[in-house]
Backbone as CSV, one residue per row, in Angstrom:
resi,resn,N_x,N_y,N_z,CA_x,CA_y,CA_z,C_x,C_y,C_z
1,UNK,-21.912,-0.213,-36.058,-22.226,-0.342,-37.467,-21.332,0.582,-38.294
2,UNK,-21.265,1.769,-37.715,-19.988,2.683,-38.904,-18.847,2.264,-38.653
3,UNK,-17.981,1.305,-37.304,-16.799,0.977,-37.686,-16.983,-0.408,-38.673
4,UNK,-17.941,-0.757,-38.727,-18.532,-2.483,-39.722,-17.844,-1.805,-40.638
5,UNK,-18.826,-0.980,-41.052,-19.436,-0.756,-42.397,-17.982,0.686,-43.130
6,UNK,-17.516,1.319,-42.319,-16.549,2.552,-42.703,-17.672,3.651,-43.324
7,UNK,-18.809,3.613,-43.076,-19.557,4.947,-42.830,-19.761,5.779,-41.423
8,UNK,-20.466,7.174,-41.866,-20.259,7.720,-40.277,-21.664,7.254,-40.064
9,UNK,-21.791,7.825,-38.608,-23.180,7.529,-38.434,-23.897,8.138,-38.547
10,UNK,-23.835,9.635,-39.184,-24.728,10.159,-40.190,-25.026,9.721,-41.394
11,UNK,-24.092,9.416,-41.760,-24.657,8.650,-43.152,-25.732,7.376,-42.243
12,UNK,-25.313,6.589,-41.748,-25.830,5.504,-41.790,-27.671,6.382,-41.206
13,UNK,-27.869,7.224,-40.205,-29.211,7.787,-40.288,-29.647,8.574,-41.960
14,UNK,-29.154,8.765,-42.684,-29.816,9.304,-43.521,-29.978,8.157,-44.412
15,UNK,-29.156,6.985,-44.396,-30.027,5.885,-45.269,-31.361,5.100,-44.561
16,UNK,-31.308,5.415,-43.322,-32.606,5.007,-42.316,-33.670,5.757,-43.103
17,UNK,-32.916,7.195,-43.295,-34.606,8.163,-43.140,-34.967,7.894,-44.684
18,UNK,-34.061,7.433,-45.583,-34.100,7.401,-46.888,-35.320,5.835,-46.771
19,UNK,-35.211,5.144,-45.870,-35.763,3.737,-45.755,-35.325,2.883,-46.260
20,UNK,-33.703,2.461,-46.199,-32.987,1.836,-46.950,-32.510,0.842,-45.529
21,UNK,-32.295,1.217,-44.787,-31.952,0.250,-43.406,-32.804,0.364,-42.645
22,UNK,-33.114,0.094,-41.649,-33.903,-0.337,-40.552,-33.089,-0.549,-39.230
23,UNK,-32.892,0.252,-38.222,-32.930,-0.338,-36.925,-33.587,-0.407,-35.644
24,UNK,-33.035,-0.909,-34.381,-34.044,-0.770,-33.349,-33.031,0.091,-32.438
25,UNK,-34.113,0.232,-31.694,-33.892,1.778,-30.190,-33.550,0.567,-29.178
26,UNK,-32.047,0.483,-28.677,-32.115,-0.031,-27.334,-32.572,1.130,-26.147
27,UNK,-32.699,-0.108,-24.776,-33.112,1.081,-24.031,-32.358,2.120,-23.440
28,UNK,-31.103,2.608,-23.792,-30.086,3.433,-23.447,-30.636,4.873,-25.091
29,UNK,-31.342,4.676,-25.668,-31.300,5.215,-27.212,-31.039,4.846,-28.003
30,UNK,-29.786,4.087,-27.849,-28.994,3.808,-29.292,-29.831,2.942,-30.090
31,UNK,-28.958,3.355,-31.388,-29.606,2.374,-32.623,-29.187,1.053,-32.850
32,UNK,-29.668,-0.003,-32.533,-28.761,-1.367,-32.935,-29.288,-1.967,-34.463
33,UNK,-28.600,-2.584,-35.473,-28.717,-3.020,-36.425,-28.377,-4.592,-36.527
34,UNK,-29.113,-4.752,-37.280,-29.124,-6.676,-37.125,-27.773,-7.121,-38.200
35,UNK,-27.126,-7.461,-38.352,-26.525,-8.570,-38.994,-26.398,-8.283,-40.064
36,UNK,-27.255,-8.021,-40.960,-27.416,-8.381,-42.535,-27.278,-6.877,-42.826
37,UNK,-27.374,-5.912,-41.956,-27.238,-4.499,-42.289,-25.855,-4.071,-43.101
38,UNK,-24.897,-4.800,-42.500,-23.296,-4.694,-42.924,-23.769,-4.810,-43.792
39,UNK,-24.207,-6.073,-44.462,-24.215,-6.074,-46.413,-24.961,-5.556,-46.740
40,UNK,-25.771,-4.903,-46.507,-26.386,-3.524,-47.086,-25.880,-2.450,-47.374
41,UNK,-25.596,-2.220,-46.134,-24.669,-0.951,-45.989,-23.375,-0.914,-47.317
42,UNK,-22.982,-1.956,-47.106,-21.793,-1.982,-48.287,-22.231,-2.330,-49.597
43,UNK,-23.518,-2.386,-49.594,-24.197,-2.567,-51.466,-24.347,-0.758,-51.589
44,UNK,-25.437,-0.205,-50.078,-25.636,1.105,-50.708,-24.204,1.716,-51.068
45,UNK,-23.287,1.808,-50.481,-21.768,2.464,-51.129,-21.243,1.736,-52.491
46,UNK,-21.541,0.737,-52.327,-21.161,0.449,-53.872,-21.780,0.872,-54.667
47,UNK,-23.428,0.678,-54.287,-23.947,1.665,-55.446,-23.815,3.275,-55.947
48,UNK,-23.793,3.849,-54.584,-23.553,5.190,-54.559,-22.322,6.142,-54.847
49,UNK,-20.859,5.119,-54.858,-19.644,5.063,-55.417,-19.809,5.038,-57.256
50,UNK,-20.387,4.159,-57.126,-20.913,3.967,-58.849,-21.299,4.852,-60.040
51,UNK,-21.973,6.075,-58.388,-22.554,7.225,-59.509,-23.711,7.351,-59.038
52,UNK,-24.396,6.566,-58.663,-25.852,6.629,-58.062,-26.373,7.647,-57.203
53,UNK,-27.458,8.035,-57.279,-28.378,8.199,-56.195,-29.086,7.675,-54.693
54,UNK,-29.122,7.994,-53.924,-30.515,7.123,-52.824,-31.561,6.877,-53.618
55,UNK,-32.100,7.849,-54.349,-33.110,7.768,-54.809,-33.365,5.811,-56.064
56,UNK,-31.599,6.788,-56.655,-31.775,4.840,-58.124,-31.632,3.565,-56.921
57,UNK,-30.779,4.023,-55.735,-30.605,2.872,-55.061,-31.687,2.063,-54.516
58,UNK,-33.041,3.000,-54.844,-34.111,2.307,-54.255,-34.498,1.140,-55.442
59,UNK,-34.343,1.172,-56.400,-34.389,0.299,-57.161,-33.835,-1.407,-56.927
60,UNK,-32.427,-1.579,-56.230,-31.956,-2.372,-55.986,-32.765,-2.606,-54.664
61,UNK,-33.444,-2.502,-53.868,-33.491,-3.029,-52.136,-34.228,-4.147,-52.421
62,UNK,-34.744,-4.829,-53.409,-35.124,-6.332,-53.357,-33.593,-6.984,-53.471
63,UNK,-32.532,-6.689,-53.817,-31.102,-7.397,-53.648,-30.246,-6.878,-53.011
64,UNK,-29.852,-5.602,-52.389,-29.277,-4.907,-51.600,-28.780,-6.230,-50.068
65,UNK,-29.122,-7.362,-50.088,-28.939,-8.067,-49.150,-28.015,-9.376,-49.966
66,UNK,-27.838,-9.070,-51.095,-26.917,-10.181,-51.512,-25.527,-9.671,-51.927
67,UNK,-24.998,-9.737,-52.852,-23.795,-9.751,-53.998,-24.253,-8.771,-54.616
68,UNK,-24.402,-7.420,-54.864,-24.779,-6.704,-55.613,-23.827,-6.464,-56.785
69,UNK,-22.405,-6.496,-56.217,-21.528,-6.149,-57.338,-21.317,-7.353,-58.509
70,UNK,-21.454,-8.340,-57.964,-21.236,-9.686,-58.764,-22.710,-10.275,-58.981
71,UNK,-23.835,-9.840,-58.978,-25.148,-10.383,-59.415,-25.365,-9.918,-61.107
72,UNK,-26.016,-11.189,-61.578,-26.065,-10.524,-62.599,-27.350,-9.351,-62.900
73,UNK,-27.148,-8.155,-63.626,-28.064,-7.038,-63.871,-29.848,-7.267,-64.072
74,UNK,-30.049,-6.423,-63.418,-32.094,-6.693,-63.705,-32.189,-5.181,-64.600
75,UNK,-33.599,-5.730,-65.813,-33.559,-4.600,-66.079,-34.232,-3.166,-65.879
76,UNK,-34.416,-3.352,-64.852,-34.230,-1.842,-63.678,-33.443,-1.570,-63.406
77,UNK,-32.177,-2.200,-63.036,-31.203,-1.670,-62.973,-30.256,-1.354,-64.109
78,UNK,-30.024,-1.724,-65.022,-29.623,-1.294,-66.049,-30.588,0.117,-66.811
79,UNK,-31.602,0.114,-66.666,-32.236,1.322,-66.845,-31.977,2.583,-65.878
80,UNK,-32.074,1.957,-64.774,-31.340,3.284,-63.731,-30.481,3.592,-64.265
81,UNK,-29.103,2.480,-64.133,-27.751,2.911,-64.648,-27.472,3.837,-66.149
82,UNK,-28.076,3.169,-66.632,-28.328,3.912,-67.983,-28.703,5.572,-68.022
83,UNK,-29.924,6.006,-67.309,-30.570,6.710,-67.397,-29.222,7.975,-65.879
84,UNK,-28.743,7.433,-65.033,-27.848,7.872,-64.436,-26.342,8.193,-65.073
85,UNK,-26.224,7.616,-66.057,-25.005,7.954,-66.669,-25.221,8.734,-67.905
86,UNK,-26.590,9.011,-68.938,-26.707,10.454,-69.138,-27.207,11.896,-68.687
87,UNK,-27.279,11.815,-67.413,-27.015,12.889,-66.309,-25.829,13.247,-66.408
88,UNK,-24.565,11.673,-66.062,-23.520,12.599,-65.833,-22.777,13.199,-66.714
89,UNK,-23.308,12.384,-68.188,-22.456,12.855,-69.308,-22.966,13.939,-69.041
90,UNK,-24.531,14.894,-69.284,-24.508,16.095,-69.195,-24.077,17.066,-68.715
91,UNK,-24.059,16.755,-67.644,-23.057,17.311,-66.433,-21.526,17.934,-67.025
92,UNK,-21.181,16.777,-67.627,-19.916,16.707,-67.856,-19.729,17.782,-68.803
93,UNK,-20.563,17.359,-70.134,-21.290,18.510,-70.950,-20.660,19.624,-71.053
94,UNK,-21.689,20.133,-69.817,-21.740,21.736,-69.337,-20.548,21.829,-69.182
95,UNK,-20.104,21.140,-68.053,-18.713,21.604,-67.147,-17.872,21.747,-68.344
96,UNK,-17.407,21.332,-69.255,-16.677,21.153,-70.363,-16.847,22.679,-71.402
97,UNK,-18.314,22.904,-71.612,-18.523,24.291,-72.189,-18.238,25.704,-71.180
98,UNK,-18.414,25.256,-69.932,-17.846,26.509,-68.940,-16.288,26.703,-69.333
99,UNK,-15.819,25.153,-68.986,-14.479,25.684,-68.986,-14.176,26.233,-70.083
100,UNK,-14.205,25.528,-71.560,-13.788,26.335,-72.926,-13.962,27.659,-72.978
101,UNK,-15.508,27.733,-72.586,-15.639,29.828,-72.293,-14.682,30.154,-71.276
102,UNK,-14.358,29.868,-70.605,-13.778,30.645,-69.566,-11.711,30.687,-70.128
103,UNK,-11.787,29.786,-70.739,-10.056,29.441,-71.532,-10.047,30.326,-72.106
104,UNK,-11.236,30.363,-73.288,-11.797,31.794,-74.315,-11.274,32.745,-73.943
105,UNK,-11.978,33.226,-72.901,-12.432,34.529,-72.907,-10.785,34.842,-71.479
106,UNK,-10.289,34.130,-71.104,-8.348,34.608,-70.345,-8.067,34.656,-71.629
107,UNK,-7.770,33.969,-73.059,-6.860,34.250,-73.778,-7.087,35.289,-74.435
108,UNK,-8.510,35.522,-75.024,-8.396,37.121,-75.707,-8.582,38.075,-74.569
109,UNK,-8.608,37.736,-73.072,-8.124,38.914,-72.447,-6.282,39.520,-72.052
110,UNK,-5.683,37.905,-72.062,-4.349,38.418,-71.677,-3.775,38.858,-72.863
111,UNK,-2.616,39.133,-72.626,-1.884,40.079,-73.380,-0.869,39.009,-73.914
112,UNK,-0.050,38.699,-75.391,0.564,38.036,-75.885,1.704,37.968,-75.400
113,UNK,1.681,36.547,-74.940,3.150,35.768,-74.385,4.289,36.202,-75.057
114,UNK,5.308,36.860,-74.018,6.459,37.098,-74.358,7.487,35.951,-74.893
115,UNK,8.233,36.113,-76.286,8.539,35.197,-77.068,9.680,34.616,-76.106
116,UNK,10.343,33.383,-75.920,11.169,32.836,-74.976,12.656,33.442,-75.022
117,UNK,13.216,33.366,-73.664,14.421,33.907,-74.106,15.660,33.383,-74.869
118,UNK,16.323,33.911,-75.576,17.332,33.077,-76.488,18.162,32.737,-75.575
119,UNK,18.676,31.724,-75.895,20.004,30.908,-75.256,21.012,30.323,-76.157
120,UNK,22.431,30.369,-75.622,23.422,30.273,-76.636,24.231,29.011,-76.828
């Protein structure tokens, strides 16, 4: 399933424990996954590429088995999305006011740029 899918197989157990896939125990241990897991697997990365959460992705698992990228929007999901993309603006926000303080506060600490040298 992680060479299917190009996840490791940690990821692919933490979308198990998340309850997003499902597999079975052969009798050697291993985990086998049915079929339809591949397109799962590749909705949760699309979603989670997107910006998402496990958590918003639970929103989608009534379609997580079709076309997710090309379906048209439910509005749960557009409310996730929505509600996930002013997180990141905030995010962004902050990160944006750190950096300005931090530009701030190197320029009134360094010492004034030496004027360039003349050339003839």
């Amino acid at each position: 399933m992680a060479k299917a899918t190009g996840c490791t197989p940690r990821a692919l157990r933490h979308y198990e424990e998340h309850g997003l896939i499902a597999s079975a125990r052969a009798a050697n241990g291993y985990r086998e996954y049915d079929d339809a897991v591949v397109t799962r697997v590749r909705n949760i990365r699309h979603l989670l590429d997107a910006g998402l959460t496990l958590d918003d992705v639970r929103v989608f698992l009534p379609c997580l088995d079709g076309d997710v990228a090309s379906a048209p929007p439910s509005p749960a999901g557009l409310r996730v999305g929505r509600e996930r993309l002013a997180v990141l603006e905030a995010r962004i926000a902050a990160q944006v006011a750190v950096r300005d303080r931090l530009a701030a506060a190197l320029q009134a600490a360094a010492p004034p740029a030496a004027p360039p040298p003349l050339t003839r």
